[in-house]
LUMNUVO-462907 format. One line per 5 residues: number of its first residue (from 1); their letters; for each residue x, y, z of C-alpha. Coordinates in pm, whole numbers. Example, Ala and Ser with C-alpha at 12.3 -4.5 7.8 and 13.67 -1.06 7.14 Angstrom:
<sites>
1) AS) 1230 -450 780  1367 -106 714
</sites>
This chain:
<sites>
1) XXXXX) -727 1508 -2964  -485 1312 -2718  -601 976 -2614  -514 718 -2269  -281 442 -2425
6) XXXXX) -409 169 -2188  -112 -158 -2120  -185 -486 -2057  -27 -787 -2064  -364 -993 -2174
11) XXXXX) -654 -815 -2384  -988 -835 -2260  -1075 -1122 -2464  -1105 -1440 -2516  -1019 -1690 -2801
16) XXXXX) -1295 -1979 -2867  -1110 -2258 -3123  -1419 -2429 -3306  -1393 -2681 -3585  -1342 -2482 -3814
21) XXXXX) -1298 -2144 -3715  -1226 -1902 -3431  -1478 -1674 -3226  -1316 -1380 -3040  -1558 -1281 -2703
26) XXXXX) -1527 -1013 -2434  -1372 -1080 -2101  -1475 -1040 -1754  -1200 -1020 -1446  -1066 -765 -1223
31) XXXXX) -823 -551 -1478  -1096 -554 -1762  -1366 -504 -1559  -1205 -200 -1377  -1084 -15 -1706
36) XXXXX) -1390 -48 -1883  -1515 243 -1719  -1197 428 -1861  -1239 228 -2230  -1635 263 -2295
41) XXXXX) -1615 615 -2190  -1337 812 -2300  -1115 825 -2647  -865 547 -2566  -689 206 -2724
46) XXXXX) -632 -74 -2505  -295 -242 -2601  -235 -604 -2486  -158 -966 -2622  -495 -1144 -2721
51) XXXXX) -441 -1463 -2564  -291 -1701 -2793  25 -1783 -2981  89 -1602 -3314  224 -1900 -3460
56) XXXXX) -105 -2123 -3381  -283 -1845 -3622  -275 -1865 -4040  -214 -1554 -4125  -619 -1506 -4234
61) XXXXX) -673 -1599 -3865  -455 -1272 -3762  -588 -1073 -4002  -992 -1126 -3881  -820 -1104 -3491
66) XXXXX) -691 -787 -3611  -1009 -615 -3751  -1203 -777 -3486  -973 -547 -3176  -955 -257 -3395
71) XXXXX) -1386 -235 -3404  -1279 -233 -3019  -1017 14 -2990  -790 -287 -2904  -394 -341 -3073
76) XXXXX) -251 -668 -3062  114 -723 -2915  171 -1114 -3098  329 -1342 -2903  476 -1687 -3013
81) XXXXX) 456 -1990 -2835  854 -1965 -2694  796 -1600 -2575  465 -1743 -2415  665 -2003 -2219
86) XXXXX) 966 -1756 -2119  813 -1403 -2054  490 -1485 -1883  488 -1863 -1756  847 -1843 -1728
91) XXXXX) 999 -1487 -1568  650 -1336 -1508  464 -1668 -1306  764 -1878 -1178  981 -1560 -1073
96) XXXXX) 773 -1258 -1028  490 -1423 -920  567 -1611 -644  816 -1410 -512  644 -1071 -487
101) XXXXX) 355 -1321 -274  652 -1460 -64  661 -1799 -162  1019 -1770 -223  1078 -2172 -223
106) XXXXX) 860 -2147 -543  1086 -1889 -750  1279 -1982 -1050  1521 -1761 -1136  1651 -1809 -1538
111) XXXXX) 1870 -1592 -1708  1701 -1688 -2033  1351 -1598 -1924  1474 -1291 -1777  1578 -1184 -2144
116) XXXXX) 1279 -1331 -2290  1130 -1093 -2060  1320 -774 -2161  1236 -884 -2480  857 -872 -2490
121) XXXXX) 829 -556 -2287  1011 -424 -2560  784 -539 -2822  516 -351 -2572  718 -26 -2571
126) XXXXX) 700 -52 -2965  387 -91 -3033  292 189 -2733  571 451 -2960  399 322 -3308
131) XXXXX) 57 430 -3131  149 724 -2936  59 1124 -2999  172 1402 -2834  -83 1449 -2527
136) XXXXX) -150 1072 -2494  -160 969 -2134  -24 620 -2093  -124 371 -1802  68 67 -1815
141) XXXXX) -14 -231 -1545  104 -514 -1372  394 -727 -1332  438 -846 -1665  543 -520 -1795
146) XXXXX) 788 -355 -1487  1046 -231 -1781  784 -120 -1991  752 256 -1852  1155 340 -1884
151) XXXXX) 1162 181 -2202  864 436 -2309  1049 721 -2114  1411 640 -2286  1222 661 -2664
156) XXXXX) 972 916 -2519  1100 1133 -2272  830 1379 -2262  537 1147 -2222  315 1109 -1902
161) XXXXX) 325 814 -1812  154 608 -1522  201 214 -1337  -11 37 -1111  92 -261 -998
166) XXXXX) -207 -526 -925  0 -749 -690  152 -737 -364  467 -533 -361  704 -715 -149
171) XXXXX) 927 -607 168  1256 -534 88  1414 -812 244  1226 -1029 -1  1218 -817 -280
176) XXXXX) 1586 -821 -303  1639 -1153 -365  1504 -1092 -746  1897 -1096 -925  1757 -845 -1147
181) XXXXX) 1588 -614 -893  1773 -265 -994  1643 -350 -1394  1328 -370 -1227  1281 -34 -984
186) XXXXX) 1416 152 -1260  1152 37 -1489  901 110 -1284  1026 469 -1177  1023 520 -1554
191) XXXXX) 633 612 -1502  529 981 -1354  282 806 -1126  279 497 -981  39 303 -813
196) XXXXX) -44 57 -563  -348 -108 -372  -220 -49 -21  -4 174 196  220 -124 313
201) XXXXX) 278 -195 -74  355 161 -125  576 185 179  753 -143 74  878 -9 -263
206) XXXXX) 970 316 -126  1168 135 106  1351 -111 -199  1436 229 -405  1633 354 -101
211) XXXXX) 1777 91 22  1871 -80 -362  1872 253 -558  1986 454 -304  1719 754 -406
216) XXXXX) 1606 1042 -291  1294 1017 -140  1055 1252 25  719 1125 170  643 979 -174
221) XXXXX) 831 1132 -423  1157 974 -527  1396 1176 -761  1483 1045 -1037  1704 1281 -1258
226) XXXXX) 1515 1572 -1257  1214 1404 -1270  991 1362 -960  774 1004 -961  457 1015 -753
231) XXXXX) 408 700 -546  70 654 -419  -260 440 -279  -559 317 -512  -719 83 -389
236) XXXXX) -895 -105 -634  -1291 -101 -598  -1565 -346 -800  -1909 -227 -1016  -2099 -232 -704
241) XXXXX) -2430 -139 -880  -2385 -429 -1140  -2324 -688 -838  -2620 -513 -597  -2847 -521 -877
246) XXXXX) -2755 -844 -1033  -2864 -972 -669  -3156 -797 -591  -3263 -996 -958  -3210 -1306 -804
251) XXXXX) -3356 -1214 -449  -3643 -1446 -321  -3662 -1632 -699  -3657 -1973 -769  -3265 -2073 -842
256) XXXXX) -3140 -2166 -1190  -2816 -2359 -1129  -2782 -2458 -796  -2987 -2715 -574  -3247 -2533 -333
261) XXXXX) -3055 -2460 -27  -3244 -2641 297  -3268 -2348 572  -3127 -2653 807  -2802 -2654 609
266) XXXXX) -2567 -2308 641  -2343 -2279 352  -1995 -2129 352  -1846 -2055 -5  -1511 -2054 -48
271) XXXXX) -1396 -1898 -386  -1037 -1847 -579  -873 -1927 -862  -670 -2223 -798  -340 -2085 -681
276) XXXXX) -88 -2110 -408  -165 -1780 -299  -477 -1820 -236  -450 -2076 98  -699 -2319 -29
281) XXXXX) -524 -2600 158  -494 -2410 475  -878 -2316 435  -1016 -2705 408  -784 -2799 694
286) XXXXX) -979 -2538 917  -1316 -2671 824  -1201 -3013 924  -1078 -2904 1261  -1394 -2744 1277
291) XXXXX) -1573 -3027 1243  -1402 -3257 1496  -1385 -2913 1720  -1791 -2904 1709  -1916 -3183 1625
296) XXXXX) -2305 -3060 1674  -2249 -2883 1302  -2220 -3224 1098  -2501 -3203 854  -2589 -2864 989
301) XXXXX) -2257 -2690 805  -2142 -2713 359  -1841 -2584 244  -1932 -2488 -115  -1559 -2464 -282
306) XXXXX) -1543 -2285 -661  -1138 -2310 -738  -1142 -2184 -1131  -838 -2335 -1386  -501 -2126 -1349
311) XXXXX) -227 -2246 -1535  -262 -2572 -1534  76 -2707 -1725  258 -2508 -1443  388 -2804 -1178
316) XXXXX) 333 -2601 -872  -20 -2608 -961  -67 -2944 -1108  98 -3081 -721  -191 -2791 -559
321) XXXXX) -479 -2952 -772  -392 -3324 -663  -319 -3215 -290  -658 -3015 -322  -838 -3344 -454
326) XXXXX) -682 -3559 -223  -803 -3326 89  -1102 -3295 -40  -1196 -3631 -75  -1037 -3727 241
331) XXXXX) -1247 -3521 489  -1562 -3641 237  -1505 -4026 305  -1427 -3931 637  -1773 -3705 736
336) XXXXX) -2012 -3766 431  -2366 -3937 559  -2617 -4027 293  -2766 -3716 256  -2525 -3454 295
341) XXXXX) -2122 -3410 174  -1901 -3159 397  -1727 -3020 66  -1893 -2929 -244  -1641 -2924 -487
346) XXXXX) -1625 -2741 -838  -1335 -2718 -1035  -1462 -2546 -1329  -1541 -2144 -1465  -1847 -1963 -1403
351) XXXXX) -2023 -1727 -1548  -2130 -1432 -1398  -2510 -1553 -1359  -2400 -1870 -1171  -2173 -1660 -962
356) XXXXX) -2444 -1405 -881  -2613 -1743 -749  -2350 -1905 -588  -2326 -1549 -357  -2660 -1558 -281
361) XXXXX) -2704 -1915 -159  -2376 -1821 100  -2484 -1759 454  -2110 -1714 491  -1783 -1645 272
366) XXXXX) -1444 -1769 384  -1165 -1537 183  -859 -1657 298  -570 -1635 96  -191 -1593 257
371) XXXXX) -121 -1324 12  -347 -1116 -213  -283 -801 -401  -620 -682 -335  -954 -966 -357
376) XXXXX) -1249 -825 -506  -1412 -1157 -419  -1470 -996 -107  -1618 -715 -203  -1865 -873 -450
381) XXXXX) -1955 -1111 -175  -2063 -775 13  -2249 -598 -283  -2469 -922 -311  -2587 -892 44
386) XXXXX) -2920 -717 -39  -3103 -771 286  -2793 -726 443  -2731 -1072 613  -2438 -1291 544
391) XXXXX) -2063 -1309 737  -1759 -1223 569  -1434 -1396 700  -1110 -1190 549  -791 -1270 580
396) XXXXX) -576 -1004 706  -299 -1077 435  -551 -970 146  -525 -574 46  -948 -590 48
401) XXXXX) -841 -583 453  -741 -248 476  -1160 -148 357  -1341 -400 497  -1247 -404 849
406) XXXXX) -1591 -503 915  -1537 -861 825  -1407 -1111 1044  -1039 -1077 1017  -796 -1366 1036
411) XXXXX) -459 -1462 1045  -470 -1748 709  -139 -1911 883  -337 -1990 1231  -567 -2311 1137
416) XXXXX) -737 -2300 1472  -826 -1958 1443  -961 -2006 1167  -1180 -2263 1258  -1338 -2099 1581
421) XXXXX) -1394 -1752 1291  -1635 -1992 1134  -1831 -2057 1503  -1825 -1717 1526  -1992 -1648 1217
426) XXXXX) -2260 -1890 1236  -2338 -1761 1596  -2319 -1398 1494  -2715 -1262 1508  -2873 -1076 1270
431) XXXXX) -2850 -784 1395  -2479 -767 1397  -2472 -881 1039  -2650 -585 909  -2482 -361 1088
436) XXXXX) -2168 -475 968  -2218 -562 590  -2401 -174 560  -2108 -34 676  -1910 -215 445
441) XXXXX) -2142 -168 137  -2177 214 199  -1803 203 158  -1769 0 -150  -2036 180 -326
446) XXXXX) -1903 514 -255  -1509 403 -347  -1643 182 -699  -1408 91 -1006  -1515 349 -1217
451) XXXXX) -1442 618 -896  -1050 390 -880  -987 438 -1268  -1104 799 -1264  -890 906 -937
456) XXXXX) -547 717 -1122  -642 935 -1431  -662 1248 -1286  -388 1199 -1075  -201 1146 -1370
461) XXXXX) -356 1464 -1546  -255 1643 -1237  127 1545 -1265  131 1642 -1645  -3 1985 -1521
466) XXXXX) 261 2043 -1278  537 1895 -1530  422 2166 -1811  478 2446 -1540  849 2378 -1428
471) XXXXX) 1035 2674 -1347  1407 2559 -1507  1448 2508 -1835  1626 2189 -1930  1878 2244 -2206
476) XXXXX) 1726 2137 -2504  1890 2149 -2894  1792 2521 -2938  1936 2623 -2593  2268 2412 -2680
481) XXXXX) 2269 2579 -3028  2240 2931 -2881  2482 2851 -2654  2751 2660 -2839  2693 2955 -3126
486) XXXXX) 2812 3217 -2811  3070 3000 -2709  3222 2979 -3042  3230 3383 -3158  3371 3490 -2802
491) XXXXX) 3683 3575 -2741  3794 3466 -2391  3604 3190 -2231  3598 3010 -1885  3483 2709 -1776
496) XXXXX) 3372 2619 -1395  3308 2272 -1328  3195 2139 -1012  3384 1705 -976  3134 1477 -786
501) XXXXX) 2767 1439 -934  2857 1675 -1238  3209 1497 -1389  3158 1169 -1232  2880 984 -1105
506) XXXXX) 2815 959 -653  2978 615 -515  2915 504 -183  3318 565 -118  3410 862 -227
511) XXXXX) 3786 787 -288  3618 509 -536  3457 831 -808  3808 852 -981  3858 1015 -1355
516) XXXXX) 3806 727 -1636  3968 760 -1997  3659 944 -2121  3646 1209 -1872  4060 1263 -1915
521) XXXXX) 3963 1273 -2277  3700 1562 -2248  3928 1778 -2029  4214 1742 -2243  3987 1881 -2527
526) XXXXX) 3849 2163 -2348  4200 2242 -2232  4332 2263 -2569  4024 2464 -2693  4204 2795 -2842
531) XXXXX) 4122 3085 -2542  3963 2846 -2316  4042 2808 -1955  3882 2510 -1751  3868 2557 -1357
536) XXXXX) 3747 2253 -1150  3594 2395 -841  3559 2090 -556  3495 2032 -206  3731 1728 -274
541) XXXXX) 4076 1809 -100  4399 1877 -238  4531 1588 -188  4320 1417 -419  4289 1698 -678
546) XXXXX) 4638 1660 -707  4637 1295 -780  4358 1328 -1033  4450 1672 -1209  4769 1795 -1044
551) XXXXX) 5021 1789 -1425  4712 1926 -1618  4714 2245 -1744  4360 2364 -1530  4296 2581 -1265
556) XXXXX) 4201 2346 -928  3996 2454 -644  3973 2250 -359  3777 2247 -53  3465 2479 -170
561) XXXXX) 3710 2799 -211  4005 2760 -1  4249 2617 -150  4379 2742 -541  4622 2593 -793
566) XXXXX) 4681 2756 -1131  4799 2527 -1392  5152 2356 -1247  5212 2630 -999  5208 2549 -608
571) XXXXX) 4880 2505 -363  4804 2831 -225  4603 2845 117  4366 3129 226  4312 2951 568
576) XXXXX) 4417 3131 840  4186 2990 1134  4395 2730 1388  4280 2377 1331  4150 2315 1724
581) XXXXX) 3775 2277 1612  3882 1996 1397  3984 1829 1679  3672 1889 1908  3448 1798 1649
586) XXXXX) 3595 1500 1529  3500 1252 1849  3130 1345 1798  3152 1251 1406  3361 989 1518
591) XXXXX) 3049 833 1740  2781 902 1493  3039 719 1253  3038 398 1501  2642 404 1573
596) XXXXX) 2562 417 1186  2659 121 995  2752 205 648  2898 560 728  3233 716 723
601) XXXXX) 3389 1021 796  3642 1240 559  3838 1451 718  3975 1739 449  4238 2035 600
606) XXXXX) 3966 2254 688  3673 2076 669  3487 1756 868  3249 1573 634  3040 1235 777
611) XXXXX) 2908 1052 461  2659 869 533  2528 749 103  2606 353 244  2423 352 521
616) XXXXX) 2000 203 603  1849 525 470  1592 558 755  1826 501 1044  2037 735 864
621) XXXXX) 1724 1017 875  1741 942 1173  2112 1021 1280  2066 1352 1055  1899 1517 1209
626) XXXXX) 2041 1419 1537  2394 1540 1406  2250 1848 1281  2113 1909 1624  2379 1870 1817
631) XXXXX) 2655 2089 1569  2431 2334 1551  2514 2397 1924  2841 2372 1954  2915 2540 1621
636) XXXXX) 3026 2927 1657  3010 3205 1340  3303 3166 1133  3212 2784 1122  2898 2707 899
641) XXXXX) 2705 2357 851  2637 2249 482  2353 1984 454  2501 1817 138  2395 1511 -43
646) XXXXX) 2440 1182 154  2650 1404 343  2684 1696 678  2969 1891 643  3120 2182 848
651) XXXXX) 3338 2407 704  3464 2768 705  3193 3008 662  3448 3251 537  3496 3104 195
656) XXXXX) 3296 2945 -89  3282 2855 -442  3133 3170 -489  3395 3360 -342  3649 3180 -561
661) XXXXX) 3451 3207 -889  3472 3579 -842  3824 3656 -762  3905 3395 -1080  3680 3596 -1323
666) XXXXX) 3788 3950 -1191  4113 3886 -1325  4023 3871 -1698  3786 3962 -1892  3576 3701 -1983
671) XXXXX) 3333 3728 -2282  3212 3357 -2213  3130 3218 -1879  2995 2852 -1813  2928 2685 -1531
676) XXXXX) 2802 2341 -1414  2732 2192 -1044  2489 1995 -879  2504 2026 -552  2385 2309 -264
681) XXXXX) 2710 2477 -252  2741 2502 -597  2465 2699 -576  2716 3007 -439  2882 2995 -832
686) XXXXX) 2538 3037 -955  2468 3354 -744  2799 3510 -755  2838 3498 -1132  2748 3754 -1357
691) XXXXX) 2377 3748 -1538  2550 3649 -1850  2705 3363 -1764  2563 3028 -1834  2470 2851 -1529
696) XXXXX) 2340 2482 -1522  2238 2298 -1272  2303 1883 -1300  1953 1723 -1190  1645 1944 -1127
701) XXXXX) 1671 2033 -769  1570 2380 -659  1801 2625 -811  1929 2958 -894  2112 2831 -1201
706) XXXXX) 1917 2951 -1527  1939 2562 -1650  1935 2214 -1604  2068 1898 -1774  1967 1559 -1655
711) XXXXX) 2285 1370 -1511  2696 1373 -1535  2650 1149 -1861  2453 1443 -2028  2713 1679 -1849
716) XXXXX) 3004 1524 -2067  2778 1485 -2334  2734 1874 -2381  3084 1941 -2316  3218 1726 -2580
721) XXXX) 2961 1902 -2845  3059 2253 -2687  3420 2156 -2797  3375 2005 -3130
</sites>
């Protein structure tokens, strides 16, 4: 029975050091919270590390750790104190971290951590492959682990595997900066789905894989080979029952860990783990201007501040601890009367009683980080709102935003806004409380954790179902047996290779995708193949099929049919047509050329071609179909317009590849045909050939050919074991 493989970078647990021994205890936070629903339910191992250093542990320490996660359905990934320090407080929190939150200033970019980082995702991918069976479903998560799914896909390339990504995806302007950023999109396109919290996350990685990657991408699908990843929005959601119902408990009882709250006093709670993401400076600065702004709130006003312990030998947040201390004690000497303190101040954990507490003594709740992934503070704060009082102010920056539009929004970078949200709250009536905070609840409940895990899950289940049913076949070892077998008992064989995105990989300059040593190698194999005959069939001119090919002994075809060379004989031309629309055309290519940065026109003897693979992808959607338009016009019959890739072209409509295919094979009598091409009008060669012939297609687009292989590397691959 297949299982879901869940990835971590942390287990949910936690390590307890006693005297003399060690106690291992469940977890509580966002990630293990929201996949418990997933773990407790269905057939599944949770892999992550377990929280401390390998080489801290005797080896009868590891062993009871180990028997301990395996009653759990956990598996240990061990990590020593160096790979500690490098992959996750190094790369992962002093790189990744702050940049992807867009405190650039903070980011630390080290070539060392970087490979510590490569390093322990591939001690990940291991221990996924020692733990994987055919069926599993993996779901791998977070920034710690953005190489993980290619490293699964390279080792397991029929896998389904899924990413969601519990941070803030950055624009591309910022996400670029990473020196490492193509390692990274390409790990995370490894998965079959990925996921994000928000749209604009969604949108900004989209907009990084065309822009860095140069993909393909429709709506949100990117190609990748002849794979299609699924980019998509799931929003994370909280166990609104357990927080509702934790907090009815409490409702109207006598309070356990907090003083009794005096009805004269309104209490704002301000909640985070100490980070620089979270604006806790920026928050205490707009409660003091509040303060001096109205001055009728002193002792009528508490800001109740809960920062919990993040990586505390990390310097950026030792400096954010002392500048938080310092604040905080400033505006206390500054305001504090005998009886009451502006700032309540806890630097300390919780557990989840306290914090059930600590929500329901809150008239209001100030969430106002400058960056957040998502913030299910904010939606706890709403679940514990039994009789449906309290004010939520959000900071637009946090993902929880996008749901709770309800709550007073704010900008986290505007202090005095800030300050006059908390007048506003106070003064908001009761009425308008309710009405808000059941709106929000009814939407919390419906969209919980467990309905978050379950809608990533099937989503997944629903992208392994379309993968089984692909219509192609992808050459596989018993299709290259059957067809290297064929290939070696016929008689007379033919070859029909297509140049750019089949021989050699696309380059944003065309004139830059020249023949290396390898490639001459494979053609001079095939050519001296006993009763083989190798025809290159381009829409490259002559001019640079000559260069490239022109002394081999090969049949050339340039310009998508019409032009021929056989083997060292002369260029023949079946153009007839006068070259006048050349010249009409060319100043409207020409302008398009000059109003798209990063595109370039090729101008062939029968043929105009505007390239436009360099260019801003969406400005050059754009310009498409704006070309497209306008040709189509002023276009007549004979002419035709070929939508190519990265590229318009208008050419003769009298001749194709097909057409040249055919008059090549009607010559002989083949008794082996094979042919390779990967773009739209290779798709002619397909068509026009006989049934018999082997037709491939080179990445999985939609196709007449009976086949497909992956890329040009597998291309030269094949050919090499065809020949052998």
């Amino acid at each position: 029975m297949s299982k879901i493989i869940i990835v971590s970078n942390r287990l949910p647990i936690k390590i307890k050091k006693n005297k003399n021994s060690y106690e291992f205890i469940n977890s509580s936070g966002g990630l293990a919270t929201g996949m418990d629903s997933i773990h407790s339910k269905k057939d599944t191992l949770w892999i992550g590390w377990p929280g401390i250093a390998e080489d801290e542990l005797n080896k009868n320490i590891l062993n009871d750790l180990d028997q301990f996660l395996e009653t759990k359905n956990y598996k240990a990934v061990n990590l020593n104190k160096k790979e500690i320090n490098d992959f996750y407080y190094g790369l992962s929190n002093k790189s990744l971290w702050p940049l992807f939150h867009y405190f650039i200033e903070y980011s630390v970019f080290d070539k060392s951590n970087w490979e510590s980082y490569k390093r322990v995702n591939d001690k990940f991918t291991k221990c996924i492959i020692e733990n994987y069976n055919e069926g599993d479903l993996i779901w791998i998560h977070d920034y710690q682990l953005m190489l993980c799914p290619k490293m699964v896909r390279d080792l397991l390339p029929n896998s389904i595997i899924g990413f969601f990504l519990h941070i803030p995806f950055p624009s591309f302007e910022i996400f670029r900066i990473f020196p490492w950023r193509l390692e990274l999109l390409k790990g995370i396109l490894g998965a079959d789905l990925v996921g994000f919290h928000t749209y604009n996350y969604q949108r900004h990685f989209l907009s990084s894989v065309k822009r860095i990657l140069m993909s393909n991408v429709k709506i949100n699908r990117v190609s990748v080979g002849t794979r299609q990843v699924v980019v998509n929005t799931f929003p994370m959601g909280i166990d609104f029952e357990k927080y509702n119902n934790s907090a009815k408990k409490y409702f109207n009882k006598n309070l356990n860990y907090f003083e009794k709250k005096s009805s004269k006093v309104k209490n704002i709670l301000s909640i985070d783990r100490l980070d620089y993401t979270k604006g806790i400076v920026q928050r205490i600065k707009a409660f003091e201007i509040f303060l001096e702004t109205y001055p009728e709130y002193l002792e009528k006003v508490k800001l109740t501040m809960l920062s919990v312990p993040s990586r505390e030998n990390v310097s950026d947040y030792k400096n954010l601890k002392k500048e938080t201390d310092e604040i905080v004690g400033r505006i206390n000497g500054k305001y504090s009367t005998v009886s009451w303190s502006p700032i309540s101040y806890y630097y300390r954990s919780m557990s989840f009683d306290q914090l059930i507490e600590l929500y329901m003594i809150s008239d209001i709740a100030m969430i106002t980080p400058v960056r957040d992934g998502m913030n299910l503070v904010a939606k706890e704060y709403i679940a514990t709102r039994v009789n449906g009082e309290g004010v939520l102010i959000l900071s637009e920056m946090a993902g929880a935003s996008k749901e709770l539009f309800e709550a007073i929004q704010i900008n986290p970078f505007d202090l005095n806004n800030m300050s006059e949200s908390i007048y506003r709250a106070l003064t908001m009536s009761k009425e308008e409380q309710i009405k808000r905070n059941l709106s929000m609840q009814n939407r919390i409940k419906r969209y919980n954790v467990e309905l978050w895990a379950n809608e990533f899950i099937n989503s997944l289940n629903n992208k392994n179902e379309i993968k089984s049913s692909g219509g192609v076949k992808k050459i596989n070892e018993s299709l290259k047996q059957s067809i290297f077998e064929k290939f070696n008992i016929s008689k007379r064989r033919v070859i029909f290779l297509d140049y750019d995105g089949t021989l050699v990989g696309f380059n944003k300059k065309p004139e830059l995708a020249l023949p290396d040593k390898s490639l001459y190698k494979l053609i001079d194999k095939i050519i001296a193949y006993e009763n083989t005959e190798l025809v290159i069939v381009s829409g490259r001119d002559t001019k640079f099929l000559e260069k490239c090919f022109g002394k081999l002994n090969l049949t050339l075809v340039a310009e998508h049919g019409i032009f021929m060379k056989k083997n060292n004989e002369s260029w023949v031309s079946k153009y007839t047509r006068k070259r006048k629309w050349l010249d009409d055309l060319r100043p409207l290519f020409q302008s398009f050329s000059d109003r798209t940065p990063g595109t370039f026109i090729e101008e062939k003897q029968t043929s105009l071609v505007w390239h436009y693979r360099g260019s801003d992808p969406e400005l050059a959607a754009h310009r498409v179909v704006e070309l497209k338009t306008e040709l189509r016009s002023l276009i007549s019959q004979d002419l035709t317009l070929m939508d190519m890739n990265k590229a318009i072209e208008v050419k003769s409509a009298t001749y194709n590849k097909g057409i040249a295919v055919n008059e090549i094979i009607r010559q002989k009598n083949y008794d082996f045909i094979l042919c390779l091409g990967d773009d739209v009008t290779d798709e002619d060669m397909f068509i026009n050939l006989p049934k018999s012939a082997f037709t491939i297609k080179v990445g999985k687009s939609n196709t007449k050919a009976k086949y497909f292989l992956e890329d040009y590397n597998d291309v030269r691959s094949f050919l090499n074991n065809l020949t052998d």
